[in-house]
KESERO-609270 format. One record per residue: x, y, z of N, C-alpha, C, O in turn; residue in one letter. Coordinates in steps of 0.02 Angstrom, whole numbers. Layout:
<atoms>
ATOM    neast   nnorth      nup   caeast   canorth     caup    ceast   cnorth      cup    oeast   onorth      oup   resn
ATOM        X        Y        Z        X         Y        Z        X        Y        Z        X        Y        Z      A
...
</atoms>
This chain:
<atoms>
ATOM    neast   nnorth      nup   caeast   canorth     caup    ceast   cnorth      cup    oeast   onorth      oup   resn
ATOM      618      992      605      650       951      657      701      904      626      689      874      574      X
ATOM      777      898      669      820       868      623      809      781      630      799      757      686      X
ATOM      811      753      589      817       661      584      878      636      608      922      644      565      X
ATOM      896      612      651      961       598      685      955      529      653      899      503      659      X
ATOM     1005      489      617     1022       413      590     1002      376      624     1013      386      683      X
ATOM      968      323      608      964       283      648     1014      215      661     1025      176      615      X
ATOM     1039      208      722     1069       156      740     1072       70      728     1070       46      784      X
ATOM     1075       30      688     1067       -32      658     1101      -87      723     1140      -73      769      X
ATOM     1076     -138      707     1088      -195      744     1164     -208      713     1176     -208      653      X
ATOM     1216     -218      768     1264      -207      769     1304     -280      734     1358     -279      705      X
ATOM     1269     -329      744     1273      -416      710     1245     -403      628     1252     -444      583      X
ATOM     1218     -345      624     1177      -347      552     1246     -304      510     1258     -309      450      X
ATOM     1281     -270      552     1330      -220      514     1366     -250      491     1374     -256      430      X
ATOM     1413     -293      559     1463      -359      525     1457     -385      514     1507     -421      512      X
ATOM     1389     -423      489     1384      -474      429     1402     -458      360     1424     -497      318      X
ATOM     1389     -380      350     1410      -364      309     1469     -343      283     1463     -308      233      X
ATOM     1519     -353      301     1604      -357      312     1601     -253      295     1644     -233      256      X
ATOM     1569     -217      315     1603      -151      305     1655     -143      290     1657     -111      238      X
ATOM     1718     -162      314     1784      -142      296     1800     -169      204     1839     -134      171      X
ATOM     1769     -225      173     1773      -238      135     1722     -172       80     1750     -157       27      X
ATOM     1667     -143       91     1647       -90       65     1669      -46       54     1683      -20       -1      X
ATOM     1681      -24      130     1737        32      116     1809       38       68     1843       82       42      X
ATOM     1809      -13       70     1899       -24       19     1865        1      -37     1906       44      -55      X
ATOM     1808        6      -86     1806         6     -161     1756       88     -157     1721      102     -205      X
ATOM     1759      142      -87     1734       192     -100     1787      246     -125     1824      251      -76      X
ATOM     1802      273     -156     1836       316     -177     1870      376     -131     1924      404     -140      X
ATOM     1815      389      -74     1835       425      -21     1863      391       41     1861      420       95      X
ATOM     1895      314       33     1933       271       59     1971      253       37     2018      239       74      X
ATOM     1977      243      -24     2046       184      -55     2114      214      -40     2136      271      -44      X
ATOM     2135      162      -23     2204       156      -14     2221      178       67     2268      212       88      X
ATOM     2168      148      102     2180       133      178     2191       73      208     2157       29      182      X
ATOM     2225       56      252     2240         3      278     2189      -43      315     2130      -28      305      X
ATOM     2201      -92      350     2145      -135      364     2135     -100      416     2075      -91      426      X
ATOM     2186      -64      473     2141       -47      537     2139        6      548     2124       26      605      X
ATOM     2156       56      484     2103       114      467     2027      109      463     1980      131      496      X
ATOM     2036       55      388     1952        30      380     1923        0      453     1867       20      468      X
ATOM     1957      -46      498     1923       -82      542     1891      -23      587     1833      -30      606      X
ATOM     1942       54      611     1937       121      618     1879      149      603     1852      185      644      X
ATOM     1861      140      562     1806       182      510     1733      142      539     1685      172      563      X
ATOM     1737       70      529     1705        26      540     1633       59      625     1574       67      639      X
ATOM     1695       63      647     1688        59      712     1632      107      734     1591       91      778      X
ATOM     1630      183      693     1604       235      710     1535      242      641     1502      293      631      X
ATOM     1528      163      596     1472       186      562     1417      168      560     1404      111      579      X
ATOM     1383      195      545     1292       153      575     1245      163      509     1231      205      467      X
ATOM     1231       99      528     1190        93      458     1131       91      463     1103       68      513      X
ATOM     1092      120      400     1031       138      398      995      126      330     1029      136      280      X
ATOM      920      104      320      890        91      283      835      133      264      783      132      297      X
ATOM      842      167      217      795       205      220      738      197      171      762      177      118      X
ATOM      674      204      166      639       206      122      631      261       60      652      318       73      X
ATOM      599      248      -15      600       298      -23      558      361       -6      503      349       18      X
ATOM      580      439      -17      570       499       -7      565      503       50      524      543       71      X
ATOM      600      467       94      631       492      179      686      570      191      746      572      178      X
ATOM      655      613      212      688       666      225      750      627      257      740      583      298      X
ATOM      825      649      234      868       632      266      907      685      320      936      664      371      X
ATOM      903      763      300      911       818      320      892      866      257      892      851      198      X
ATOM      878      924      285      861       987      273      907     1046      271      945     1052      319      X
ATOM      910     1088      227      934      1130      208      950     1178      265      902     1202      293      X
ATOM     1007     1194      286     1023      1223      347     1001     1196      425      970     1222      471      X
ATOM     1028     1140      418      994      1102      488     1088     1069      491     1131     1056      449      X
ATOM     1082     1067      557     1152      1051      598     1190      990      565     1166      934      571      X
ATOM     1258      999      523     1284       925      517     1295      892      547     1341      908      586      X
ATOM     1264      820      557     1297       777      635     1347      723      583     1381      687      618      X
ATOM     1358      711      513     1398       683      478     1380      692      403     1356      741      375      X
ATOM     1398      627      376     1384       624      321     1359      545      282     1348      498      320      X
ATOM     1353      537      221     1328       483      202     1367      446      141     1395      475       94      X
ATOM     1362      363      152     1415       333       92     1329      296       60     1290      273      101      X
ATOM     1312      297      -10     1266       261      -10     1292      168      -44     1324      155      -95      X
ATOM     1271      135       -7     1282        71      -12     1219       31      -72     1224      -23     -102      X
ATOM     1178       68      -73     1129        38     -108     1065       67     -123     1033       78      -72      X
ATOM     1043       80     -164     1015       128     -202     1017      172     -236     1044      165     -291      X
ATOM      981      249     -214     1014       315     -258      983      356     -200      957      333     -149      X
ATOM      991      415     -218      980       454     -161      991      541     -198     1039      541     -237      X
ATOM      958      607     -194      942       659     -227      965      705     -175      936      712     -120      X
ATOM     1023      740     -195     1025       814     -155     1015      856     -201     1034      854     -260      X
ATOM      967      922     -155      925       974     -203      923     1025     -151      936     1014      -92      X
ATOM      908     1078     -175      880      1149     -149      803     1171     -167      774     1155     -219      X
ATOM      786     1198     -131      713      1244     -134      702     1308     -159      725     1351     -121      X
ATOM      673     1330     -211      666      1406     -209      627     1418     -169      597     1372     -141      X
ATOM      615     1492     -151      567      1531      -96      496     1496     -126      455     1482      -82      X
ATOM      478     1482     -188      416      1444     -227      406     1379     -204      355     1345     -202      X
ATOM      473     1367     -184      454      1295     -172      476     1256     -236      466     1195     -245      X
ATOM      501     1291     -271      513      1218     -341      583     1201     -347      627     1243     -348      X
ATOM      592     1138     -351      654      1099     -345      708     1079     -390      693     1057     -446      X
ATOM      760     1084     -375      819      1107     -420      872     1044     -361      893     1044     -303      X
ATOM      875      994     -430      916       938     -405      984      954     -438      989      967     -498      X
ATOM     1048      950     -383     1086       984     -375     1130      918     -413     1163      934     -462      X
ATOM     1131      839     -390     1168       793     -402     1135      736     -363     1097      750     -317      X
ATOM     1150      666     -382     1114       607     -408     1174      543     -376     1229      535     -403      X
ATOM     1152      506     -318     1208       506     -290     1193      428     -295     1136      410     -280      X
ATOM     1246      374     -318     1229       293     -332     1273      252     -273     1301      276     -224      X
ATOM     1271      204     -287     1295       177     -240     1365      166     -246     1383      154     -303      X
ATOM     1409      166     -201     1475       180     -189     1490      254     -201     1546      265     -225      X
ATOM     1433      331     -186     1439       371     -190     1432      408     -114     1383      383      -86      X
ATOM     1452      442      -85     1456       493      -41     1427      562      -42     1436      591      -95      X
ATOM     1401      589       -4     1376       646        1     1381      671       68     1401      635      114      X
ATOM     1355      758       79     1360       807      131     1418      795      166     1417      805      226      X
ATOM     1488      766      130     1543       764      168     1563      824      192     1582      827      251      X
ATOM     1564      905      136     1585       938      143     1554      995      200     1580     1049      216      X
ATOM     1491      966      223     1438       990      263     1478      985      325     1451     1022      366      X
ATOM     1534      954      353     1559       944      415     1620      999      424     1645     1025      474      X
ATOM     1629     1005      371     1670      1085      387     1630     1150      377     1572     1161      360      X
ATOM     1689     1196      395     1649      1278      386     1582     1264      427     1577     1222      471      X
ATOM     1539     1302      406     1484      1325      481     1450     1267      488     1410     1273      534      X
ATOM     1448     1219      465     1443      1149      493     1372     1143      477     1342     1109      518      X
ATOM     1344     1163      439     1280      1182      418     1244     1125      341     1257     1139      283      X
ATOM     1207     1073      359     1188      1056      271     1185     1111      230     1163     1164      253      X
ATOM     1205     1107      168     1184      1173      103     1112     1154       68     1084     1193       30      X
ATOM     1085     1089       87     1038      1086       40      989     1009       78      987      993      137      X
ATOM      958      979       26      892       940       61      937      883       21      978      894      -23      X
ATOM      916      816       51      929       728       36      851      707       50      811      724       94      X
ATOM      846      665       -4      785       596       18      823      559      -52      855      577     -101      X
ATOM      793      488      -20      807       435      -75      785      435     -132      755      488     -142      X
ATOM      785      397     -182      751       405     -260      721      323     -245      668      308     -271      X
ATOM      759      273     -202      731       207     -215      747      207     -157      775      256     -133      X
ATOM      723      123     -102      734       111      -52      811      119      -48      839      117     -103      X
ATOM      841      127       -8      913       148       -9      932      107       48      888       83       84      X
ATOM     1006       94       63     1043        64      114     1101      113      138     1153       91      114      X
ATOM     1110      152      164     1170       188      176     1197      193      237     1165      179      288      X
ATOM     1272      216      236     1302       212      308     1312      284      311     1334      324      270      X
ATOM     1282      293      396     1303       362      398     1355      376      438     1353      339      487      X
ATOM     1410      420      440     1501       408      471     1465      483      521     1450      534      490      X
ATOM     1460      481      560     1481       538      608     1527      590      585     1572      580      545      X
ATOM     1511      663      620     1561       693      614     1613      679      668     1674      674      664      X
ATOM     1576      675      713     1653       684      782     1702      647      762     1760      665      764      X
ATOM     1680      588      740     1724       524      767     1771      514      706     1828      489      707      X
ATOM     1732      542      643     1765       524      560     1819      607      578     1879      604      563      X
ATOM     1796      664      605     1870       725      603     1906      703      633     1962      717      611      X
ATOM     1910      648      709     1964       637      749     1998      590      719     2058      599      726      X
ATOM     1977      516      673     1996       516      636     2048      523      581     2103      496      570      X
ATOM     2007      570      551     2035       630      497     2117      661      527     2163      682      492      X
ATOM     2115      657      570     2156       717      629     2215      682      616     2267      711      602      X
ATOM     2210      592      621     2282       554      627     2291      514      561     2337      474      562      X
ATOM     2258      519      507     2268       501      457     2268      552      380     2224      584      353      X
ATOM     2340      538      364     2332       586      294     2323      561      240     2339      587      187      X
ATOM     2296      504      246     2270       464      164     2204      490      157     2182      513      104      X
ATOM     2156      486      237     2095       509      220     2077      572      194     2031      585      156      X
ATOM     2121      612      220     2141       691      235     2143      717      145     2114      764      119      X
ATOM     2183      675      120     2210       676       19     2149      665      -14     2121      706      -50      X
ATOM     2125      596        2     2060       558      -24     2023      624        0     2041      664      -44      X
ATOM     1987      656       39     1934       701       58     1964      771       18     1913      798       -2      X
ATOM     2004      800        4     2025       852      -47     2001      834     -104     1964      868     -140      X
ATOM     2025      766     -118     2005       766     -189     1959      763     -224     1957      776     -284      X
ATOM     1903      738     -176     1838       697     -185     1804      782     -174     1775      798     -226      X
ATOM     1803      828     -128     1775       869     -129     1807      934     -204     1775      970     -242      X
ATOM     1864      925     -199     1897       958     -291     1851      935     -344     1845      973     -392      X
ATOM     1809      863     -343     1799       840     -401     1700      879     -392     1660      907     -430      X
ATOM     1700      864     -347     1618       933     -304     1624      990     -351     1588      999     -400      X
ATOM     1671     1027     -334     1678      1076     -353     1701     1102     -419     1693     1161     -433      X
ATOM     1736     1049     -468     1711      1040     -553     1641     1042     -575     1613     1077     -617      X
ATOM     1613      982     -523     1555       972     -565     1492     1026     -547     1442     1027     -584      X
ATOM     1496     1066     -494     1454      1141     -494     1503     1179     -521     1497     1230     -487      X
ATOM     1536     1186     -549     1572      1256     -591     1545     1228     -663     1513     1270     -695      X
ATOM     1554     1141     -705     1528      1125     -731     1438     1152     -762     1415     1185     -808      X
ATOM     1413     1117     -708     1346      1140     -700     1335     1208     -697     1280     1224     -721      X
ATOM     1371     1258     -673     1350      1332     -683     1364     1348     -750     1326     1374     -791      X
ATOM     1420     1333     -757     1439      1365     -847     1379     1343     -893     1355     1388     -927      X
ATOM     1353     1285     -898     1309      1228     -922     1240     1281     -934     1208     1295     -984      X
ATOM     1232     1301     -861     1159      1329     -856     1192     1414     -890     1146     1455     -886      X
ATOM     1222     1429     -905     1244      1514     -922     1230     1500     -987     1185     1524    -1020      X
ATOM     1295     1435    -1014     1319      1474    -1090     1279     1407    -1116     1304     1406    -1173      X
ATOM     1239     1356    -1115     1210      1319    -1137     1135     1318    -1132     1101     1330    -1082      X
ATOM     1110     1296    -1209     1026      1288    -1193     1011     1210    -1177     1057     1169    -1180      X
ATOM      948     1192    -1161      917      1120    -1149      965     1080    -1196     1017     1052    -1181      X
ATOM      931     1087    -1267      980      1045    -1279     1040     1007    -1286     1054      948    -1298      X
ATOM     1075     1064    -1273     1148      1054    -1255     1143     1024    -1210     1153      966    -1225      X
ATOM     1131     1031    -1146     1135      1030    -1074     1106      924    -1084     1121      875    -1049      X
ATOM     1067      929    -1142     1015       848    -1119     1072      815    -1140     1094      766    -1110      X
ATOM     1101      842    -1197     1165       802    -1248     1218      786    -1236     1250      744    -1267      X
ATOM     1245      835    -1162     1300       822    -1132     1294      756    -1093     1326      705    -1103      X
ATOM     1238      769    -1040     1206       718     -987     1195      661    -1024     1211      606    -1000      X
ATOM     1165      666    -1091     1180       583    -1119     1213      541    -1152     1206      481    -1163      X
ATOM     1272      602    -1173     1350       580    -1169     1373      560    -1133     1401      506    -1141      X
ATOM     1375      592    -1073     1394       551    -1024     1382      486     -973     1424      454     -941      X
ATOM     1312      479     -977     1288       445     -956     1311      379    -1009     1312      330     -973      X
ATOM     1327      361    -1073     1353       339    -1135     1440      312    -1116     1464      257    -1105      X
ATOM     1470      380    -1120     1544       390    -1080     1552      415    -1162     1604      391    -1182      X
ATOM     1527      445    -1203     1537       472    -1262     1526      441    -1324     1545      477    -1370      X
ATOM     1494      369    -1346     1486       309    -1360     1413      304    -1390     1366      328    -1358      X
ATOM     1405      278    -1441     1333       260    -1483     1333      208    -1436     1380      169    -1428      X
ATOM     1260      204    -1391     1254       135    -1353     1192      175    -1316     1179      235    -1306      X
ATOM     1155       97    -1298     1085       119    -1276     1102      126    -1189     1127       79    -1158      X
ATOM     1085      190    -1159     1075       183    -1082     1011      198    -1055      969      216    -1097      X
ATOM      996      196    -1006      946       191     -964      938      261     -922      992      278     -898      X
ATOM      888      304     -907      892       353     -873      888      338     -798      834      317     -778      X
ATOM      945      346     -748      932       328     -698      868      356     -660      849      327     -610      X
ATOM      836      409     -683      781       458     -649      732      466     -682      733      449     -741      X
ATOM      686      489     -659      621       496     -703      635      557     -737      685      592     -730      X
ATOM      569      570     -790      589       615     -831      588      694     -799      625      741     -813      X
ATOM      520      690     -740      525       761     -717      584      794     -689      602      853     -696      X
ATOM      632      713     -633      678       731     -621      742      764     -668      776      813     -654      X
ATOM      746      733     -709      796       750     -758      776      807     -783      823      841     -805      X
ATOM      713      837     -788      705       893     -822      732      940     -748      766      991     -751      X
ATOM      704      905     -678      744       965     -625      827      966     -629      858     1019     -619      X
ATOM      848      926     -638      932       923     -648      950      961     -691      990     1004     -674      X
ATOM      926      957     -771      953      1021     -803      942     1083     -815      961     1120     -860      X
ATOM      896     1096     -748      877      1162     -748      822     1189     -795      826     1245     -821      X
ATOM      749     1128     -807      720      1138     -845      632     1141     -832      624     1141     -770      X
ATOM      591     1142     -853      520      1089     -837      513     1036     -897      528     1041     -956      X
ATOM      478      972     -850      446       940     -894      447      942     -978      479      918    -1025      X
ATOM      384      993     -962      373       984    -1046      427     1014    -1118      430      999    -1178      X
ATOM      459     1055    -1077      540      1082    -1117      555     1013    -1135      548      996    -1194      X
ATOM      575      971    -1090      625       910    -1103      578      878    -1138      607      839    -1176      X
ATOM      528      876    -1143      501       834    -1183      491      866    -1265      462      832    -1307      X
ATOM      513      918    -1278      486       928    -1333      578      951    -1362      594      974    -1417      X
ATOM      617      937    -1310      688       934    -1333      714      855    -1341      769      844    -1367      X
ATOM      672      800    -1318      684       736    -1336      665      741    -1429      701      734    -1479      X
ATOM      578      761    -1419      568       741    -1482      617      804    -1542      631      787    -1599      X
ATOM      627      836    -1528      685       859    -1574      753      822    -1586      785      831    -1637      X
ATOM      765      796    -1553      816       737    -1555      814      679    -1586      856      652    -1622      X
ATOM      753      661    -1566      738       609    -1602      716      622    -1678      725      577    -1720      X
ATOM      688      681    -1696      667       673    -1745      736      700    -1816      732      705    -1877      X
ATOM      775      708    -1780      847       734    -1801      892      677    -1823      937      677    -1865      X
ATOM      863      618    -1774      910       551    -1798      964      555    -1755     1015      526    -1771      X
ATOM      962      595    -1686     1012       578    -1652     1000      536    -1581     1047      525    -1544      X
ATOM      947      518    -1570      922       473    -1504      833      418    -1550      797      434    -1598      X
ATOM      832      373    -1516      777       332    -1494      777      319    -1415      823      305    -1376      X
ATOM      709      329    -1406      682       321    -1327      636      290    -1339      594      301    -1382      X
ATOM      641      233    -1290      585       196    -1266      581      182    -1190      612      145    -1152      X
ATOM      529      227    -1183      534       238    -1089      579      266    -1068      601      318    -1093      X
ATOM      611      228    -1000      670       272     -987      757      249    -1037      813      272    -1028      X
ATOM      733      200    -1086      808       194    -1136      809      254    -1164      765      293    -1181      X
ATOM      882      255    -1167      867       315    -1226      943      281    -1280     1002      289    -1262      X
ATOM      921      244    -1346      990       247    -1401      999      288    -1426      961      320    -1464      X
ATOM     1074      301    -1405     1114       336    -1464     1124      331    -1507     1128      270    -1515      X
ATOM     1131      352    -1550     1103       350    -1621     1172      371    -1662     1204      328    -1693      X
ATOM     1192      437    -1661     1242       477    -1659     1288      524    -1624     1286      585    -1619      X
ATOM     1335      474    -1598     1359       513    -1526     1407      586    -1572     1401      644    -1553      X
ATOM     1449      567    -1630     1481       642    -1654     1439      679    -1653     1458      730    -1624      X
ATOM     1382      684    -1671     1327       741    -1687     1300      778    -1632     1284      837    -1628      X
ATOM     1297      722    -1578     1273       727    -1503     1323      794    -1473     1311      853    -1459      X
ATOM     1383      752    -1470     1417       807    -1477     1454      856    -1479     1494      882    -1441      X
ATOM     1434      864    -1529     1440       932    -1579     1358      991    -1538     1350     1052    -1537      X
ATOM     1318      936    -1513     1255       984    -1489     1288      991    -1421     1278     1050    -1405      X
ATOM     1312      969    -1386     1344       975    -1324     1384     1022    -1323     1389     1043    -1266      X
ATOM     1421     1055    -1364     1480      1096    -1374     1434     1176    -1398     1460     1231    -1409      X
ATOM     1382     1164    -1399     1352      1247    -1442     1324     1267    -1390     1283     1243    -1351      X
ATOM     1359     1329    -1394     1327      1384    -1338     1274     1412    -1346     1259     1409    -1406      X
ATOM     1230     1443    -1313     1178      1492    -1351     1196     1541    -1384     1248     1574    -1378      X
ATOM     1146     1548    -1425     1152      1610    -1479     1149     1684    -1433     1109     1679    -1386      X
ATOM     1179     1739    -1438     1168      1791    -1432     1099     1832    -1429     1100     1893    -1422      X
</atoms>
């Protein structure tokens, strides 16, 4: 059964100056004030707890989502049932935009990772919209171009790369390429579903890392230790 958004107290929205949010989302910038005031108009905000089904995998798009606060997990199901997190969405991030075109269909499942705050934009009202503005029209190409790196990314990743590679890239980046301690935004099972792994793989590809001299972990930190070396493991394909 689909979860239709729920509607927020309309004094609770504009306290929160929306139009000022919207200016620093990436799938907005560089719109005018009564574009944003535009935008404003048609979004409803919602609080969700965590692991609230947000929609389901082939269930009707009625829009899409900006998250304002929290994190939030889109994933798919095998016929098994085991879960394969597709991308990891933070705040000032967007998702199932691309769900409002073509057969208008979600591709995959949303629930939160933490209590979350998000606005959800309609489809009707964000295509008509869409219809009289070509900033949004540029901004929504591009934002969905950069979608579609990061699953061509992720497929090559899962072909021509093993775990390790795959952990070494993700904590490069998560780094920005840089000896420096970061934080795993997800738990560990999750991260082992993101790179296409189980559990105990990632765990016995940490302690190879670590015992290599290229990471320390404590909990969810993980220091870098040696980002050239890192990589250099990021860059090796599997063996034949």
């Amino acid at each position: 059964m689909q979860q239709l958004p729920v509607v927020s107290d309309s004094a609770k929205l504009t306290a929160m100056n929306v139009p000022a949010l919207l200016k620093n989302i990436p799938l907005f910038a560089g719109l005018g004030e009564a574009d944003l005031t535009a935008l404003e108009t048609i979004c409803r905000l919602r609080d969700c707890p965590r692991g609230e089904l947000l929609f389901s995998d082939g269930e009707k798009a009625e829009g899409f989502f900006v998250v304002l606060d929290g994190k939030v997990k889109v994933y798919k199901l095998s016929a098994e049932g085991k879960e394969r997190i597709l991308h990891i969405v933070h705040p000032g991030g967007t998702f199932a935009e691309a769900a409002i075109f073509g057969n208008g269909l979600y591709p995959a499942y949303a629930e939160p990772l933490l209590p979350s705050r998000l606005l959800f934009i309609p489809k009707a009202g964000f295509l008509e919209l869409l219809a009289g503005n070509s900033r949004i029209a540029i901004n929504m190409i591009a934002g969905l171009s950069r979608f579609l790196r990061q699953f061509a990314q992720q497929i090559e990743e899962l072909t021509f790369k093993d775990v390790p590679a795959r952990l070494a890239r993700y904590l490069l980046d998560l780094s920005r390429g840089r000896a420096a301690t970061v934080e795993l935004p997800v738990s560990k099972s999750q991260l082992a579903s993101n790179l296409g792994t189980v559990s105990e793989t990632l765990s016995r590809t940490l302690r190879k890392l670590i015992d290599d001299d290229l990471i320390l972990v404590n909990g969810k930190k993980v220091q870098i230790l040696d980002a050239a070396r890192l990589e250099e493991l990021a860059e090796k394909c599997k063996e034949a």
